[in-house]
Wavefront OBJ file of the C-alpha trace (Angstrom):
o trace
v 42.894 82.557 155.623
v 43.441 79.142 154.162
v 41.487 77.352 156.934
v 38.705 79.671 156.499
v 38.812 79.299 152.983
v 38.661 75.387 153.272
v 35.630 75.935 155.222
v 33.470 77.601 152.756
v 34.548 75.232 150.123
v 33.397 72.295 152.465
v 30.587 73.862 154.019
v 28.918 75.913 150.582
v 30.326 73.134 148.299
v 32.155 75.543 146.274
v 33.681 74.764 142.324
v 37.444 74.988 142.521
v 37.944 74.084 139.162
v 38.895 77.126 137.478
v 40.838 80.035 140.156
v 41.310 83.445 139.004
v 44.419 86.062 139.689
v 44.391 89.255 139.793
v 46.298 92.030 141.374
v 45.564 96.117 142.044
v 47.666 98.547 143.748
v 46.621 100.705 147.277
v 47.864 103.699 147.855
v 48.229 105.481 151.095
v 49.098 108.958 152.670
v 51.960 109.552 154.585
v 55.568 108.798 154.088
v 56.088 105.409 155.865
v 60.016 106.308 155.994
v 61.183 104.265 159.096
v 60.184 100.880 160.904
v 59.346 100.917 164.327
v 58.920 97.961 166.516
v 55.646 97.404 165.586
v 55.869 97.204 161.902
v 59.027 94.498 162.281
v 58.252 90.795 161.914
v 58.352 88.110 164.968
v 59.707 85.664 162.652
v 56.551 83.617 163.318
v 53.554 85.583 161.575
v 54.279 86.984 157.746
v 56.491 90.017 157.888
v 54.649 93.114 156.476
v 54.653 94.504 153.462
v 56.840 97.004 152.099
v 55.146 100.600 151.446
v 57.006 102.146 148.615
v 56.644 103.740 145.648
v 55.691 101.916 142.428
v 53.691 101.251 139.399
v 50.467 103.016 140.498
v 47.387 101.173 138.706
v 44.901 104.104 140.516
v 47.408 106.680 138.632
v 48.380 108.093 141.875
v 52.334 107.906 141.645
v 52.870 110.715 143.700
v 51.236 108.315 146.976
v 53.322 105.426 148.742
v 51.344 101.822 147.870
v 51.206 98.188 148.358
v 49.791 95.263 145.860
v 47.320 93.533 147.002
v 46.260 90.186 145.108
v 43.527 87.485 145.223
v 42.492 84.095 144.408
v 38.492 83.387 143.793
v 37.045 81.118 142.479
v 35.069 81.396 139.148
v 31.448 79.783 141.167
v 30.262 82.953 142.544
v 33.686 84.623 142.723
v 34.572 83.750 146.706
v 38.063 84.786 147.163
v 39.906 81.879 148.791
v 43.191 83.085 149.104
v 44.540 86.612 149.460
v 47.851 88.848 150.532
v 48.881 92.437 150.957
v 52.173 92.662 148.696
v 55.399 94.969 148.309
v 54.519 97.927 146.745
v 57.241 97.715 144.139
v 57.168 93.287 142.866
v 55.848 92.720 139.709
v 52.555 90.638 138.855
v 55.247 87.801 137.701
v 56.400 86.900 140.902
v 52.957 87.577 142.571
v 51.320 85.100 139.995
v 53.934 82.451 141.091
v 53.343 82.817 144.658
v 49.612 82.267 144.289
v 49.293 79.334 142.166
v 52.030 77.451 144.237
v 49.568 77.723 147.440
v 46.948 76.268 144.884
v 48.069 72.328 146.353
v 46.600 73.767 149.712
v 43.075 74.251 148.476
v 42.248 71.231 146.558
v 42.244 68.216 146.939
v 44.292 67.247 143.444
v 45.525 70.206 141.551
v 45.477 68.314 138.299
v 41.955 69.475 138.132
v 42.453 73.320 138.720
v 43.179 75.619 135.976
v 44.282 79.268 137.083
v 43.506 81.789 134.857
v 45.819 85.356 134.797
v 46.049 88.433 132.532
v 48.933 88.819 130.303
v 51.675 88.486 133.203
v 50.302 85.055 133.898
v 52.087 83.709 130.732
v 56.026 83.817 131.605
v 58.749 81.799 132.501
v 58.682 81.935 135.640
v 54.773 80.934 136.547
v 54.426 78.709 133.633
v 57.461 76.718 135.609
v 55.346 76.357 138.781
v 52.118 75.241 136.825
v 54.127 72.479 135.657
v 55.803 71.471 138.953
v 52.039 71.443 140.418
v 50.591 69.375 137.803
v 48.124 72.804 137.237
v 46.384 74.129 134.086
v 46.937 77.617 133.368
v 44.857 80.180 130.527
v 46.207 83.212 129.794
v 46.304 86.132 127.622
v 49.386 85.793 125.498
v 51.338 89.426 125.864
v 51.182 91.765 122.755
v 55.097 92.082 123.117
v 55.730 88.094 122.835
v 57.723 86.791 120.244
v 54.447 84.193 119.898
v 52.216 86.528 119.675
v 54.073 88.109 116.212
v 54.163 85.039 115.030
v 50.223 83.715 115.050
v 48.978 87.379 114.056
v 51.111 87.351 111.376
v 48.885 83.836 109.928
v 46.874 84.471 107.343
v 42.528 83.867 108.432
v 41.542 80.986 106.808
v 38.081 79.227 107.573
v 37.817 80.953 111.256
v 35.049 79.643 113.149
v 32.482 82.694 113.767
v 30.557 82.242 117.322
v 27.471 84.258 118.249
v 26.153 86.306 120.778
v 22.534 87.248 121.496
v 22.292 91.203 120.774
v 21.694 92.838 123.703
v 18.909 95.191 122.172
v 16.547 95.209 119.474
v 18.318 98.140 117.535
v 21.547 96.559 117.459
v 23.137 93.353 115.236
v 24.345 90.969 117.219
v 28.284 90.208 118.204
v 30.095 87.458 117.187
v 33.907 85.773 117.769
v 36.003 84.874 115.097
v 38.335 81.886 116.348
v 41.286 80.390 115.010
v 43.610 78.047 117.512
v 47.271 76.952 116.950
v 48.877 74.296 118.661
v 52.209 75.924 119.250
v 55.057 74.078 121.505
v 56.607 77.513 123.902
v 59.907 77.415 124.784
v 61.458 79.761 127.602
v 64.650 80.523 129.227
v 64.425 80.355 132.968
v 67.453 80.756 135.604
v 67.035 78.148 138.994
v 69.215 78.395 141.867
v 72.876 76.559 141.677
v 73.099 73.250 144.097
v 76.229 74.333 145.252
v 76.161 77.903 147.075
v 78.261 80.378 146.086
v 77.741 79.727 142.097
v 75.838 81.764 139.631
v 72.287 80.264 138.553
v 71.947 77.850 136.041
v 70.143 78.890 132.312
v 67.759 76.094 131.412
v 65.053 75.632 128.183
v 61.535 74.964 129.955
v 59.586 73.959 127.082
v 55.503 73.717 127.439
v 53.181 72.567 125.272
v 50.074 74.885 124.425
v 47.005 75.846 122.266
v 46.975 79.446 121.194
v 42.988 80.621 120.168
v 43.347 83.758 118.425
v 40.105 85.987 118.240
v 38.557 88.948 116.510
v 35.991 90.320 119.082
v 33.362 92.848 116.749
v 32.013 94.157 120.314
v 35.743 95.358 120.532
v 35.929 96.617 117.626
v 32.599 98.538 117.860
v 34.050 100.138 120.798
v 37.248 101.299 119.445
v 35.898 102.577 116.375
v 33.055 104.671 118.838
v 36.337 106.283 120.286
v 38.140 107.088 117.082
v 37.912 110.737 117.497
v 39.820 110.651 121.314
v 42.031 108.110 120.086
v 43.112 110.403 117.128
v 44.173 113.272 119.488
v 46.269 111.241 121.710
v 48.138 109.898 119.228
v 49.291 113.198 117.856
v 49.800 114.547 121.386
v 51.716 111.151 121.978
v 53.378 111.736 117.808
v 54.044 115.032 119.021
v 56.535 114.557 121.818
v 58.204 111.083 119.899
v 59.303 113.681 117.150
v 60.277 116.337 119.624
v 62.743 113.882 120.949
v 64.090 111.702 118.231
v 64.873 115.563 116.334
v 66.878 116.415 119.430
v 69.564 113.657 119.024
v 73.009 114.299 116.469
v 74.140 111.682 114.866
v 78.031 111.325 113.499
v 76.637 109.747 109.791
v 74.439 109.366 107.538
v 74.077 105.692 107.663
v 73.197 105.911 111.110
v 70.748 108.400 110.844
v 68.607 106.886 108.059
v 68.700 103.487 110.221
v 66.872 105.555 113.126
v 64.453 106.407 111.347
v 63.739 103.704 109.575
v 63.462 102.075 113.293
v 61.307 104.623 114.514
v 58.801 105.002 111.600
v 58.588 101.013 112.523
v 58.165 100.933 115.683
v 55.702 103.958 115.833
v 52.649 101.534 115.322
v 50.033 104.659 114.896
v 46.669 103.586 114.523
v 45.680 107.617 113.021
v 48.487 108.753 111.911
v 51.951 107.763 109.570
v 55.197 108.966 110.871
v 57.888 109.828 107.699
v 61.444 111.007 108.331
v 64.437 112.096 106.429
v 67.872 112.728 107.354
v 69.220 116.432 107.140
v 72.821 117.071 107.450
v 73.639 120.178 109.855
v 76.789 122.637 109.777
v 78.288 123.374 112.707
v 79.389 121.819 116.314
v 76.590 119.896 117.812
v 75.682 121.862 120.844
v 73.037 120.310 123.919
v 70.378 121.817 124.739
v 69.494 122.921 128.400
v 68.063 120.919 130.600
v 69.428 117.324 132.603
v 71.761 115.826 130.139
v 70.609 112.261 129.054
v 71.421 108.477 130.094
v 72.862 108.417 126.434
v 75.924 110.064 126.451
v 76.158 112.710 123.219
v 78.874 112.005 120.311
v 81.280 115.045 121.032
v 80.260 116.549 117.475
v 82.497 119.699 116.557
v 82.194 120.148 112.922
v 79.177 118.633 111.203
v 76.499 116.253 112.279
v 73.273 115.212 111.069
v 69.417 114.944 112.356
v 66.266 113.025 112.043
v 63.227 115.059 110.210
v 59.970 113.547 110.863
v 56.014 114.648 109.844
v 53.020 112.915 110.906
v 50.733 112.324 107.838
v 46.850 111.911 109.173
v 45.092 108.542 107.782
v 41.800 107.762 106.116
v 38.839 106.852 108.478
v 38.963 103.509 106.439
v 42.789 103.296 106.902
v 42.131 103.359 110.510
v 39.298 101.285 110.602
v 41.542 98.480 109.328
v 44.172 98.878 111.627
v 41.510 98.790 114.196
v 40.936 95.250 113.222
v 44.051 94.104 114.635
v 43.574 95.857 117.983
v 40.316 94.363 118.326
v 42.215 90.665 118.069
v 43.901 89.431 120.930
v 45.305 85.903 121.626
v 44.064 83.216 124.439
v 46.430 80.603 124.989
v 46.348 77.617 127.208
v 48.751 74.668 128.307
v 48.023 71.615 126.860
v 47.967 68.787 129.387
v 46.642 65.209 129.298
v 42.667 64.505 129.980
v 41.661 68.679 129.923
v 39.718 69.557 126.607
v 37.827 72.333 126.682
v 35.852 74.260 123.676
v 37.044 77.384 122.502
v 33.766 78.955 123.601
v 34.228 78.012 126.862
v 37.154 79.551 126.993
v 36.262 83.080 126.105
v 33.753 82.677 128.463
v 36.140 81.274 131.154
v 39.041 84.105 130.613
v 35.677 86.532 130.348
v 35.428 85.599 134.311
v 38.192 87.990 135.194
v 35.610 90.227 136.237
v 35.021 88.440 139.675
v 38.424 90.029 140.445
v 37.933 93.291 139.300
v 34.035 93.572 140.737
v 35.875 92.687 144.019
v 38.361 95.626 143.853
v 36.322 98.193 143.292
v 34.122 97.128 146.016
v 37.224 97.557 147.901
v 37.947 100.632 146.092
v 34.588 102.656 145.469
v 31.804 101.112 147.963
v 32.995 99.274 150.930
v 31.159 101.200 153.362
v 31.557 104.293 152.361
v 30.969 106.243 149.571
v 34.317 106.932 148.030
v 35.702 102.997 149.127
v 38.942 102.546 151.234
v 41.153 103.902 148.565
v 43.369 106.301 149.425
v 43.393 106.359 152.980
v 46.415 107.078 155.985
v 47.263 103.601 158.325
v 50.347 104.272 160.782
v 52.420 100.992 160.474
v 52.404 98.388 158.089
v 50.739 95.457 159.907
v 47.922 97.565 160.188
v 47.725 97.350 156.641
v 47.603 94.052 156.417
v 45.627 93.459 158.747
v 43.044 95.249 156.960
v 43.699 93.417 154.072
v 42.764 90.495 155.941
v 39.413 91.960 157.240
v 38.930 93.087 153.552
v 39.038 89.591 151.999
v 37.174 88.159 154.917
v 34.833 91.317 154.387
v 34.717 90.231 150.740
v 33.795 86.734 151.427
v 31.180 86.630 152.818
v 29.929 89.252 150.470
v 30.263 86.857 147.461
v 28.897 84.171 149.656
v 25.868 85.671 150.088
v 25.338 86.680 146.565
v 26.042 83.396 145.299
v 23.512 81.858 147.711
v 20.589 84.257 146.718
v 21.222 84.000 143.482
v 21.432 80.401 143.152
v 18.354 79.882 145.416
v 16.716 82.254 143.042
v 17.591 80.179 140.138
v 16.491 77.173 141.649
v 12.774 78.445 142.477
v 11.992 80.290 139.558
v 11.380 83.673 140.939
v 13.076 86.951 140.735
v 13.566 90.132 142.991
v 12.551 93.346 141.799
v 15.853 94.605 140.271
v 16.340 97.242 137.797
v 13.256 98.897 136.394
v 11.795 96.810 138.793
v 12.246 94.155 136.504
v 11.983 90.448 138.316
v 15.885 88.999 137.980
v 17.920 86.181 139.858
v 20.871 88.035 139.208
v 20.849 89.943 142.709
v 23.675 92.024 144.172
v 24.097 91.908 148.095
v 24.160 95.519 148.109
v 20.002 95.668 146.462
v 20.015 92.659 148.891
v 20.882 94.478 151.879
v 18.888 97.940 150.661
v 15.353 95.753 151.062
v 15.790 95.287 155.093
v 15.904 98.799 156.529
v 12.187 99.132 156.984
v 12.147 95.744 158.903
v 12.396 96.691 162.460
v 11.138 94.919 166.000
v 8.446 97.276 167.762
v 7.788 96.818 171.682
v 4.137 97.577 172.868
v 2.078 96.541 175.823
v -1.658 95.646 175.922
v -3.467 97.305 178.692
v -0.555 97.666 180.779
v 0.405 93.985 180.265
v 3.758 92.879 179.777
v 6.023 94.404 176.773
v 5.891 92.388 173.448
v 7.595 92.501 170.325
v 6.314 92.363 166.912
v 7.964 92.270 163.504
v 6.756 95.062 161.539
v 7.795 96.281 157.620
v 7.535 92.727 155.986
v 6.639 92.604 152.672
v 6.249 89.418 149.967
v 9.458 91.273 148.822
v 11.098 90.633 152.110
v 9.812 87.270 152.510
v 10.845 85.929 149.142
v 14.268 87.409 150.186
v 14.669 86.003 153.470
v 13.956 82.444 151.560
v 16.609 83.329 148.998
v 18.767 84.193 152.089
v 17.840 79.965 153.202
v 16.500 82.036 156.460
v 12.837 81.858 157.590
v 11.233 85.040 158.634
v 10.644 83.841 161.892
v 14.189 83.648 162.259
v 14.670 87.195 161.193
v 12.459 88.288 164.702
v 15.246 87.173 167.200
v 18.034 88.268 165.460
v 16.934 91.845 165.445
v 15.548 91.784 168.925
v 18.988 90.562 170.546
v 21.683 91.270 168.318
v 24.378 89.890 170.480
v 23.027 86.104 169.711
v 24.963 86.387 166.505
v 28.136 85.422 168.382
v 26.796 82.442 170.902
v 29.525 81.236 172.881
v 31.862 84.509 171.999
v 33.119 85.458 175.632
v 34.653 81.956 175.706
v 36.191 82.171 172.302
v 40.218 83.248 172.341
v 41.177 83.668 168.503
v 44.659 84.346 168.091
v 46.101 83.214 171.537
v 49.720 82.807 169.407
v 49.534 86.848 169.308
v 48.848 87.107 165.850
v 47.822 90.747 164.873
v 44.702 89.554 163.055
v 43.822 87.594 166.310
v 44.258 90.323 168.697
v 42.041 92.480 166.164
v 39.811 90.023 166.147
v 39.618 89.367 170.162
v 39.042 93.252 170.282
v 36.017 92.856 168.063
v 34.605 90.513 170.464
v 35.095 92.368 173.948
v 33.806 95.597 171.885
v 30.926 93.289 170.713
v 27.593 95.137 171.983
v 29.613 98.789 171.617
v 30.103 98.528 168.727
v 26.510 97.983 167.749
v 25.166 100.790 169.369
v 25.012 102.318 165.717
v 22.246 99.599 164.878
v 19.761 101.357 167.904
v 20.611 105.179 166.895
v 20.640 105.822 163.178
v 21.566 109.148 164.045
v 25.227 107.921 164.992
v 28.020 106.641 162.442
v 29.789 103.544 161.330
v 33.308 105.000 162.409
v 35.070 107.747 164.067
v 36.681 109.401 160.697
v 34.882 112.834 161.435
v 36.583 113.269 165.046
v 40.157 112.236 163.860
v 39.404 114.323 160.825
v 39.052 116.888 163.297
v 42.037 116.182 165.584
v 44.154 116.387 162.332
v 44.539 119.954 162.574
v 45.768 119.997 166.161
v 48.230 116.894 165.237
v 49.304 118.654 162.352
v 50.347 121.905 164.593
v 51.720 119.884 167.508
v 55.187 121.002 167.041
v 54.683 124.650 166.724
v 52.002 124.403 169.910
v 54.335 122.873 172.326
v 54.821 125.458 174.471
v 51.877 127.735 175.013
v 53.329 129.592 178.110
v 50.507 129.210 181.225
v 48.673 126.508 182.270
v 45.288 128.141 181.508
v 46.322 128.572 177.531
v 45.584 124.452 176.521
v 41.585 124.872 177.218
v 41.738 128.169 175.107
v 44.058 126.500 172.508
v 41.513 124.148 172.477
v 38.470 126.185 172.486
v 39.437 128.228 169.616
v 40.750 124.985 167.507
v 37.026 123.703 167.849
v 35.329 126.873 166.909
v 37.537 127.136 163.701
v 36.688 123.467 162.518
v 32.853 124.123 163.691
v 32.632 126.830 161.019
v 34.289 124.913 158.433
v 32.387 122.074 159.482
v 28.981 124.633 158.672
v 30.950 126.522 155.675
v 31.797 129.706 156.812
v 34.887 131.561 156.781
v 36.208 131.421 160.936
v 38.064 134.821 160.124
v 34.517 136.608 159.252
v 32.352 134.586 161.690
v 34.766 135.616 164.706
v 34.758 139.224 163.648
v 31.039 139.237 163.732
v 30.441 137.770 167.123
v 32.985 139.591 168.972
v 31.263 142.726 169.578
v 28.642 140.644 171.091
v 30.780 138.805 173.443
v 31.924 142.108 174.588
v 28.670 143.272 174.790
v 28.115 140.139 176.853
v 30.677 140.067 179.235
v 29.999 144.211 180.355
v 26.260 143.616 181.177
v 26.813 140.610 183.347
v 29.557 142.673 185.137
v 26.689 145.183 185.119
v 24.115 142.916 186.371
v 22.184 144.340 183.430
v 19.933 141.698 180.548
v 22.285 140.193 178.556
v 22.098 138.888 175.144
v 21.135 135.654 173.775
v 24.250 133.603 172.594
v 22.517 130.400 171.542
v 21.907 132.293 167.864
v 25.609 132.542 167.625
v 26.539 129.011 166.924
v 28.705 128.566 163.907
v 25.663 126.260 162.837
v 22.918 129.527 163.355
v 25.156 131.669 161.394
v 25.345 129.356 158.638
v 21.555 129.079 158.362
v 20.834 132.633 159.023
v 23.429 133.893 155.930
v 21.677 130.857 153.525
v 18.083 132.468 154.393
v 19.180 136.539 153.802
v 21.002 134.842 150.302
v 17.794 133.244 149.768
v 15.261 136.113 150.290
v 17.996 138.435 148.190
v 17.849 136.424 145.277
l 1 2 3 4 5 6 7 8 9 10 11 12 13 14 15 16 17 18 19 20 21 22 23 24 25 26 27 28 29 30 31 32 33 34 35 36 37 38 39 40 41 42 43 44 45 46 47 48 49 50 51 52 53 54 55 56 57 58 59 60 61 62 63 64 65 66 67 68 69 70 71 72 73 74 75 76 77 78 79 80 81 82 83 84 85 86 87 88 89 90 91 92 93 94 95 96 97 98 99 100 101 102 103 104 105 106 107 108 109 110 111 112 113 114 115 116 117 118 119 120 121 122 123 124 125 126 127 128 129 130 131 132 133 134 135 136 137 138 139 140 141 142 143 144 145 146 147 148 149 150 151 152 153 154 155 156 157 158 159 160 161 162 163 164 165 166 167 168 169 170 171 172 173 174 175 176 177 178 179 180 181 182 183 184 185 186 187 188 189 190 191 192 193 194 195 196 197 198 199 200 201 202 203 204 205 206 207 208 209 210 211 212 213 214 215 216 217 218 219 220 221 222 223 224 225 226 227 228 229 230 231 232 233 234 235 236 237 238 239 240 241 242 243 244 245 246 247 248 249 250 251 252 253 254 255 256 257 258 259 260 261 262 263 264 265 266 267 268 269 270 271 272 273 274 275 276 277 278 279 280 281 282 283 284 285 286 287 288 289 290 291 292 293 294 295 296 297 298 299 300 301 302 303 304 305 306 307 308 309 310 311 312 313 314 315 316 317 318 319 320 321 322 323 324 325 326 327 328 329 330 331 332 333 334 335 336 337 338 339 340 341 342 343 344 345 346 347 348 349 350 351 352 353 354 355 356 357 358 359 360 361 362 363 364 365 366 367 368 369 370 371 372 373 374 375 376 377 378 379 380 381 382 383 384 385 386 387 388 389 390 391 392 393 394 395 396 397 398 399 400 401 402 403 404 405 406 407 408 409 410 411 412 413 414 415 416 417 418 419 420 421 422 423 424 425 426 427 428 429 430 431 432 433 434 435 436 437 438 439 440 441 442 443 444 445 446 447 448 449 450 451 452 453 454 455 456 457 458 459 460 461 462 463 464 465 466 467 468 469 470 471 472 473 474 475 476 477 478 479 480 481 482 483 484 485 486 487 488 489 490 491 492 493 494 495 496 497 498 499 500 501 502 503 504 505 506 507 508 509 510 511 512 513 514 515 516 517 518 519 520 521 522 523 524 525 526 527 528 529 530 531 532 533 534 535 536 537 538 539 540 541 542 543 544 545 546 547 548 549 550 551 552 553 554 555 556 557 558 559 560 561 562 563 564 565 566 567 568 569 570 571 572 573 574 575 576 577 578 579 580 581 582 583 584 585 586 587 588 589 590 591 592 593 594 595 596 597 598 599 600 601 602 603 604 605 606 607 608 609 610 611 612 613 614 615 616 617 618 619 620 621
């Protein structure tokens, strides 16, 4: 991936000044419980990664899944570097991995700054950023000690920056900025230089500037989902009392100090939490259910217990809190020569989004209409080998986006986008949707030899294929001989070390021309999902089917396994189509004996039944 990435930064001259990380989880069916031979690693290409269980970002924690990060750059949002990851590592470690292959994409990493979310500001990454000479912005982490101590600064003189209201009807949105230059100091653990010894504890210290900012578009948002935001707070209030009343405690010291900490640490935005203390007769006795990771105080006489009550707020109450939610905290490292507005840098961390659009391309459209995510891969390095197909997939995606756009930009025009609205900001998907009219047509004059002619071009199309830096006369050979888009590709051996991605990608290439057979019948599709959808069934009932007694029981196994998945395939229930056809079989089989007319059995297709029940539904309603 790196010498493909290289490429496209020589070859479409792209920025590397400012990389962005981000990271999303994919999950996948099946249990992935043992390693076979294929999943192990050769000790030459990167071992797979692990499929376990883990913090599920697509809220599907009862599915195996992998991370899977990426580097792109904030010029058009090419990914340069990727990797499928252990389902179970944190975004900390990930984060350090990433920016320490940084030095292999630039030329002097002195001039990069990577930007992260909130996990990009820790010990651990903010020590490789300094050991590469890099520049790092983050979002400084709600639960840092920092981030207490520059909300809790009074605003005084913030600087207000404004943004062009995106309608008429509404008022426009503005920053308020305040920045702190703040000197961070963190604990981090490296390795012993003698083996055998426990790590050594050392200070890293790193100078920064912390921005902090009061967004009103945030604000405008939170405030439009007050109402939701009240009920899940006292669902969430709800179950916080439910189990802080279910410990004992021995005193009442201790008691009133628990709920002093938990009325603290509460942080309602809707609601107040109060509690008491309430002494309580009697042994202490525990409840049903799995005992806890706390250990009860053995409690035989007396005891005492937490009373709490949620109190609801004022609108205005929780309007103010809301003013703190809608602040969060930019920070940056301070090195020498990089200065940089504040502006800039909202608008620089506000690039994030080149990861996230890329995702849920992956995710929700790449190729199909529900995306790639969840889906069932055998082994491992299949995984990651798609992983590499997807970032490949997803580069040349952004590059062509960038390209149209920016050619856009530089003549002045604009495709007909929404509303049909002229605009240079052009997705490759609307790109792609202008081109399936555009077709080559053979014909013949009087009985001379075939020709070809381009047919279905529009200005549209021809302003596009100039965005694209194509001619149209270009277009005409491309779609007449598809198999000139890999010249030279018989001769071509990727991956002769035996590199899964290589052997994929040698397949590709002897599959060339069958695999485009789609392109000449539009009739046929992409991939074969519908036929191993099918053969699920029987896979799924190969154990039980083993043994089926003659040799002539297989083709009528398999007979009635296809006539079951043709009627769910047409919607019909297989128990009441086969009860209405087999009188008619019956019927079928005695007057050929017979030699006598028998009856027509194209009408009973699980396809004709299906159409014949929708038309008597029809004409009954």
């Amino acid at each position: 991936m790196t010498a493909l990435a290289l490429q496209a930064i020589e070859q479409f001259r792209i920025g590397t000044d400012f990389l962005h990380f981000y990271t999303t989880s994919l999950s996948f069916y099946g249990a992935h419980e043992r390693e076979d031979f294929g999943s192990m690693s050769d000790g030459i290409s990167p071992p797979p990664p692990l499929i376990v269980h883990g913090y599920s970002k697509d809220h599907r924690p009862d599915l195996k899944q992998i991370m899977f990060g990426s580097l792109v750059s904030a010029d058009g949002g090419v990914p340069l570097f990727g990797k499928a990851l252990d389902g179970n590592g944190s975004d900390t470690a990930a984060a350090a991995e990433f920016f320490a292959k940084v030095r292999t994409l630039v030329r002097d990493p002195r001039e990069v700054c990577c930007v992260a979310d909130s996990k990009g500001w820790s010990a651990r990454v903010l020590d490789v950023v300094q050991c590469e000479r890099l520049r790092l912005l983050s979002r400084l982490p709600r639960s840092h000690r920092l981030h207490r101590e520059v909300m809790a600064k009074p605003w005084i003189a913030p600087r207000r920056i404004e943004r062009p209201a995106g309608s008429s009807t509404r008022e426009p949105d503005f920053y308020d900025l305040l920045r702190f230059d703040v000197d961070e100091e963190l604990a981090i653990e490296r390795p012993a230089a003698e083996p055998g010894k426990p790590p050594v504890r050392e200070m890293l210290r790193v100078p920064a500037r912390a921005v902090r900012i009061f967004s009103s578009a945030l604000l405008r948002q939170k405030l439009a989902t007050l109402g939701r935001t009240r009920e899940r707070e006292k669902i969430a209030a709800a179950k916080r009392i439910r189990d802080w009343q279910a410990r004992a405690y021995a005193c009442a010291d201790d008691a009133q100090r628990a709920a002093d900490r938990h009325c603290a640490e509460a942080d309602l935005l809707t609601l107040d939490i109060t509690a008491c203390t309430a002494a309580v007769e009697g042994p202490f006795k525990r409840g049903r259910g799995r005992p806890r990771k706390i250990p009860e105080p053995a409690l035989a006489v007396s005891h005492y217990r937490i009373v709490s009550t949620t109190v609801p707020v004022s609108d205005d109450v929780s309007a103010a809190r809301l003013h703190d939610q809608a602040t969060f905290i930019l920070i940056r490292t301070r090195t020498k020569g990089w200065t940089i507005d504040d502006a800039e840098l909202i608008e620089r961390y506000k690039g994030q989004y080149h990861n996230e659009h890329g995702f849920s391309w992956l995710k929700g459209g790449a190729g199909t209409a529900k995306g790639i995510n969840p889906i069932f891969l055998a082994t491992p390095t299949r995984i990651a080998s798609l992983c590499f197909l997807y970032l490949v997939g997803l580069m040349i995606w952004s590059l062509i986006q960038r390209t149209v756009r920016m050619n856009l930009k530089k003549s002045g025009k604009g495709l007909p986008y929404r509303r049909n609205k002229p605009s240079d900001r052009i997705t490759t998907r609307f790109l792609f949707e202008l081109f399936p009219r555009v077709q080559t047509v053979p014909f013949t004059v009087d009985g001379g030899p075939t020709q070809k002619k381009l047919v279905g071009v529009t200005d549209i199309i021809t302003l596009a294929c100039s965005a694209l830096g194509t001619r149209l006369g270009e277009l005409a050979p491309v779609l007449e001989n598809r198999g000139s888009l890999l010249p030279g590709s018989q001769d071509c051996t990727p991956g002769a070390g035996g590199h899964p991605c290589g052997r994929g990608a040698r397949y590709i290439l002897n599959q060339w021309f069958d695999l485009n057979r789609f392109l000449d019948h539009p009739e046929l599709r992409l991939d074969n999902n519908l036929a191993e959808g099918d053969l699920r069934m029987v896979a799924l009932i190969r154990k039980n089917s083993m043994f089926l007694g003659a040799a002539s029981a297989g083709p009528r196994a398999a007979a009635c396994l296809s006539v079951v998945r043709s009627c769910r395939l047409a919607r019909i229930n297989p128990s009441d189509y086969l009860a209405d056809i087999t009188p008619t079989l019956i019927r079928w089989r005695r007057c050929r004996r017979a030699g006598l007319p028998t009856p027509d059995l194209a009408g009973l297709t699980p396809k004709r039944r299906a159409a014949e029940q929708r038309t008597l539904i029809r004409s009954a309603c």
